[in-house]
N, C-alpha and C positions, 0 to 999 in steps of 0.2 A: 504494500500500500504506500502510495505516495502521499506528498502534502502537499495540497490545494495551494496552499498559500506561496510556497516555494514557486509552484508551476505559473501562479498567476504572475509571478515577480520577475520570474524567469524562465518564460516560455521556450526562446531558441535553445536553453542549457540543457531542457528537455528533449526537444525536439532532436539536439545533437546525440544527445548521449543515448536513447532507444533507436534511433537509426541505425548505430553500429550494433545491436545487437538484433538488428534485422527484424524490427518494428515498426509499423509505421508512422513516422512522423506526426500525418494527420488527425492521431485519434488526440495528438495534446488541443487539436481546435477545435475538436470534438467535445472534449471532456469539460474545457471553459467556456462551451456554447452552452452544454449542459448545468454547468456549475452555476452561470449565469441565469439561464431561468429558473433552477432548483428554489436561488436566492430572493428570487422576483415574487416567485409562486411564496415561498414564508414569507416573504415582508407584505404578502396582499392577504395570507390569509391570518396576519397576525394584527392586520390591521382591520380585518372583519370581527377578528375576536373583541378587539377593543369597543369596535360602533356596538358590541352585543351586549359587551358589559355595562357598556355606557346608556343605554335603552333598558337594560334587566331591572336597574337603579330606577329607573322612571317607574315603570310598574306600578308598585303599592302605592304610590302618591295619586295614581290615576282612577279613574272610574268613566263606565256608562264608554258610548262610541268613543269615544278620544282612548280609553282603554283598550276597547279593541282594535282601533286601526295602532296602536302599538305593538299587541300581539300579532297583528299581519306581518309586520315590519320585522317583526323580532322572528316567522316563519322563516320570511322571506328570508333573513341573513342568515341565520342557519344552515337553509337550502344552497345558499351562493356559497355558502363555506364549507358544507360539505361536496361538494362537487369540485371546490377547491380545493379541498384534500384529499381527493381522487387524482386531481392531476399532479398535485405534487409528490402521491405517493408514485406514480407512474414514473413521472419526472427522477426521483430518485432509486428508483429501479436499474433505469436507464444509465445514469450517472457510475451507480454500482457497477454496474454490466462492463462499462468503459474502463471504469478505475479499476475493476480488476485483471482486466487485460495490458494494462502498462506494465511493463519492467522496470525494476531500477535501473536507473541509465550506467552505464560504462563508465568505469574511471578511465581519465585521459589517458591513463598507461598502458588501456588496454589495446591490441592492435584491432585494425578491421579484417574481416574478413567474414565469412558464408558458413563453413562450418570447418569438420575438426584439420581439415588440410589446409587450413589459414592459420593454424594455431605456431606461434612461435617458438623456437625451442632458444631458452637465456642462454644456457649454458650443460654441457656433459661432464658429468664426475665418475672417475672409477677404468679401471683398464677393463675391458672384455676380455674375458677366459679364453686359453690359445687349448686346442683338442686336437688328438693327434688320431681322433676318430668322427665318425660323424656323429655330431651331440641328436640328442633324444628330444622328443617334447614330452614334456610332465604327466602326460596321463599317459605315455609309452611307460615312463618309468615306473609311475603308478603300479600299471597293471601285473609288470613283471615282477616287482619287490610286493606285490599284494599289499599294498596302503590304500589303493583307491579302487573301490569295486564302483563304474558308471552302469553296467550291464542290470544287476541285484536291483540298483536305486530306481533305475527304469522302469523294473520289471513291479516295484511298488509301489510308486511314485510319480514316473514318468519321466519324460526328458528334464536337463538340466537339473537334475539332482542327484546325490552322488554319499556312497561310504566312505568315512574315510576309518583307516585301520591300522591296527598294531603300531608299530614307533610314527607314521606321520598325526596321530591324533594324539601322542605324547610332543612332539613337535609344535602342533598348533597352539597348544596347550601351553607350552614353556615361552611360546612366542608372543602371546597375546598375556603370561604373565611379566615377562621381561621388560614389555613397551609398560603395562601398567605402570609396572614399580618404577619406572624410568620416569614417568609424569609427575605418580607424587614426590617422589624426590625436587621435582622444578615445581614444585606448589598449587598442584591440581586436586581437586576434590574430587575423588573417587566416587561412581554411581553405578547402579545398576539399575536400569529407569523400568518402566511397564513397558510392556513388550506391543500392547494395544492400545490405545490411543482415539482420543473422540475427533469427530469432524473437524473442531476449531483446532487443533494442536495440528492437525494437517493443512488447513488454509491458513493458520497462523505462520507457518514456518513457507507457505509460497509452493507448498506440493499439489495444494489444492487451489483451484481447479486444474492447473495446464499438466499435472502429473497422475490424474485420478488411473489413467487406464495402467498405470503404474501400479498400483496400490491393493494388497488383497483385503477381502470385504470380509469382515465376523456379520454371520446374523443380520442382514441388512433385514429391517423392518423391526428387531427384536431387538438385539444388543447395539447394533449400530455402531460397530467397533472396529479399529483398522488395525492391520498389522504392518505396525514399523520397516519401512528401509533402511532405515538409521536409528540411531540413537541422538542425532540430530534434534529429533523431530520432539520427543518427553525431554529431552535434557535441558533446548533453549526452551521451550513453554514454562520449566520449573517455574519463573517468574512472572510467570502471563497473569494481567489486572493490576499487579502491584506495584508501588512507587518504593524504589529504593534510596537511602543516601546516597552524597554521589561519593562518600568517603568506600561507599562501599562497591565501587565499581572497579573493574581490574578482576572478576573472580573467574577463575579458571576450572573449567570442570571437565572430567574425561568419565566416559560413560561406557559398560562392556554391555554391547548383548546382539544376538541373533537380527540378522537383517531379511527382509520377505520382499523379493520383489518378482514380476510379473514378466518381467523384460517383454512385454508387447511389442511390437514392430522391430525382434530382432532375429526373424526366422532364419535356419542357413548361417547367422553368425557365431561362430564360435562356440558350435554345437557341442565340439570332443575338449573332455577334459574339464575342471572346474572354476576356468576363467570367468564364465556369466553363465552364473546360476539363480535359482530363485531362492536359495538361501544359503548363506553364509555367517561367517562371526568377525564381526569387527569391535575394534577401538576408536575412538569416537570422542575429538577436542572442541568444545564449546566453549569459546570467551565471551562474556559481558562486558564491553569495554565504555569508557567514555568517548564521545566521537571525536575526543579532539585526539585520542592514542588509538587507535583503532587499524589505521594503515602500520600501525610500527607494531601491536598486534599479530597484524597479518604476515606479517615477514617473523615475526617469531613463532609463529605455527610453522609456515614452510621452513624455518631452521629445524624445527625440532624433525621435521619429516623426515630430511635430510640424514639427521641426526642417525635415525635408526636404520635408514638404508647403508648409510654409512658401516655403523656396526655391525651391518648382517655383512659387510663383505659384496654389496651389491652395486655394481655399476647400472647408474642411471642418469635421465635428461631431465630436465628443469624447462615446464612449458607455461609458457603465457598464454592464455586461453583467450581466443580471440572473438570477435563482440557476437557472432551468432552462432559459438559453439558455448555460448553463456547461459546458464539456467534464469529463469525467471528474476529469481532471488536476490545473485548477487553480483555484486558492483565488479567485482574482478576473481580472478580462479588462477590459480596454478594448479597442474596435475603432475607428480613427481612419474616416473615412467621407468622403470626396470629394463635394461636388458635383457633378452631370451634367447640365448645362445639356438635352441630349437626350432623358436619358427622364426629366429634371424632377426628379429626385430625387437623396437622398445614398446612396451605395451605398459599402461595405467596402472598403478600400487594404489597411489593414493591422490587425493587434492585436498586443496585449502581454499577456504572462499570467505570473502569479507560483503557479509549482508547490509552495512550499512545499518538504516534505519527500517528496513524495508519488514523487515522480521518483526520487530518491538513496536510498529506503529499495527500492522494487525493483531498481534497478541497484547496490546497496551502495555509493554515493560517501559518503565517510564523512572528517571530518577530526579531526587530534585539538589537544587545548588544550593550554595553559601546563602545567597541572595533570598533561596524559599521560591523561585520560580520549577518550574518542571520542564523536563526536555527528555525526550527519548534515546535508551541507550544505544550504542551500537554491538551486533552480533555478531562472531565469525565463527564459524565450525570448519575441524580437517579430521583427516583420517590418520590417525596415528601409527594403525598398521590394520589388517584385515587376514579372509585366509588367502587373498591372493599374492600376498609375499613368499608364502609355500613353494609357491608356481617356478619363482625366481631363484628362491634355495636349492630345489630342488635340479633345474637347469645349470645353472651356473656352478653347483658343486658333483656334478654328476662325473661318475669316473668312468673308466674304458671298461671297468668287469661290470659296468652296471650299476653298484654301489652310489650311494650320496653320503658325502661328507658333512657333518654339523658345523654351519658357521660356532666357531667358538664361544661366543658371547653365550650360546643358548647349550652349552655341554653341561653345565654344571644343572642346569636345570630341567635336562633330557635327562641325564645320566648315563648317555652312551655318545660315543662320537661319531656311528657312522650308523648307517641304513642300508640293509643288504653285508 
């Protein structure tokens, strides 16, 4: 959700910054033509209210004809008023309808482009692994060291779901406890959020409407409940309606739990193996920040990402996500990108995204200053690690007999060093 008032003040800032993320311009003259009569329509029927109040008063002073043709008068404004707040409920339907289809606009930093083939890569870290055999892709290795049965999961589940087994679910396990204890050490509040999640916590967080066909549905008609992509989604809501101090802004919260998504419109992609699945287990960094730290925030998420690819031993690229490979949400994106010795390329670990306000003005997180005024916080969330770093350890440490070697960081917490 945007702010009217921003827009009104500064329409071209608008119009610049959803053009690069491949929106069109037009709905910002849309939305102030709207805003404009919304405005028109309250100040006419707030000045019906008035003429009502002001005629209700007359009343008991009155009698005989002169009292009735009051009450005609006092029908009639009613009648004029309710039919005026038919149109402005219409009116502000309409308004809705617009304002929810804006994105937050682009930070300047972000490049242009169409989609994910426009996106820039900053900079590559890490040497790529030298094989003096043809390397493997992950769910070959999988299947042969029996860590990853796709076949079984299929067969009860369906496509894109998958077993994992023997030392790689001791693997995930030591992985996603490793990164934990990594965050509270850097001063993250440890979570494990609800797994389901109401209506508002998905349109709060910008998943709803433009990601619904994303999203699996609990009980629609009954429980009316969703299940999580992210831990995104319950962790920034924590604060959703309430005003915080702003002493109390800067809090860092990392959140573990199972993610559920649909992957609709990805038939044919990346069918084999467990790169895009409909469930997985991530780690999950959500800052509350003030918006004036909020970009310096965001570059210390993507360090910390860094941080752990580093530790795994993982060569990878650093991308700038460009303006219409941008989610709804947020104002700018990195996606950190592993090499894969397997299928030769660098594929997605993790991202970081800086929401801006965009988050805290639908969920109303809201803090207030020295001053006792209010202003809304700003939100970023990244992915601290997930199960698709597996994919990368696995690849990159894979040996000529077959075997996968333990990045180190994660032996003391495996308790073995090798797989196979």
């Amino acid at each position: 959700m945007l702010d009217i008032k921003q827009i009104r003040e500064n329409p071209d800032y608008f119009k610049k910054g959803i053009a690069i993320k491949q929106a069109d311009p037009n709905l910002i003259d849309r939305i102030l033509k709207l805003d404009e009569k919304k405005r028109k329509l309250i100040t006419e029927s707030e000045t019906l209210q008035a003429e009502k109040n002001k005629v209700s008063k007359q009343i008991p002073q009155l009698q005989g004809d002169e009292k009735e043709k009051v009450l005609a008068d006092m029908k009639e404004l009613s009648d004029k008023q309710k039919a005026q707040d038919e149109e402005l409920k219409k009116a502000e339907e309409a308004y809705l309808d617009v304002m929810n289809q804006l994105p937050n606009p682009a930070h300047e930093s972000v490049p242009e482009g169409e989609d994910d083939e426009d996106n820039q890569v900053a900079r590559t870290v890490g040497e790529k692994p030298e094989f003096d055999f043809e390397p493997k892709e992950h769910w070959e290795l999988g299947e042969a060291l029996d860590i990853i049965d796709l076949e079984r999961a299929a067969k009860i589940s369906g496509s894109r779901f998958y077993y994992l087994k023997n030392e790689l679910v001791i693997l995930e396990m030591a992985l996603m406890n490793y990164v934990m204890q990594k965050l509270v050490k850097k001063g993250f509040t440890p979570m494990i959020p609800p797994y389901m999640v109401r209506e508002d916590a998905m349109y709060g967080t910008g998943f709803f409407p433009a990601d619904k066909n994303q999203i699996y549905t609990v009980n629609p008609g009954e429980d009316d409940l969703y299940l999580i992509g992210t831990s995104e989604v319950p962790v920034t809501a924590y604060y959703a309606g309430e005003i915080l101090e702003e002493k109390d802004l800067g809090q860092k919260f990392v959140g573990y739990s199972p993610c559920f998504r649909r992957e609709a419109g990805t038939y044919g992609k990346d069918m084999k193996g467990i790169l895009r699945v409909h469930q997985f287990e991530k780690v999950e960094m959500v800052f509350i920040a003030h918006p004036d730290k909020s970009w310096e925030a965001h570059e210390e998420m993507r360090e910390i990402e860094e941080e752990v690819l580093q530790d795994l031993g993982i060569p990878y690229q650093v991308v700038n996500i460009c303006g219409g490979d941008l989610g709804g949400s947020a104002a700018k994106k990195y996606d950190l990108e592993a090499w894969l010795p397997g299928q030769g390329k660098y594929r997605e670990m993790t991202s970081t995204s800086n929401c801006t306000d965009f988050q805290s003005r639908r969920l109303k997180i809201r803090y207030r200053d020295a001053d006792g005024k209010i202003h809304f916080v700003h939100t970023l969330n990244g992915t601290a690690t997930s199960s698709r770093p597996l994919i990368a350890i696995m690849e990159n440490y894979q040996q000529k007999d077959g075997s996968i070697v333990i990045p180190e960081v994660l032996r003391p917490l495996c308790g073995f060093d090798k797989i196979g």
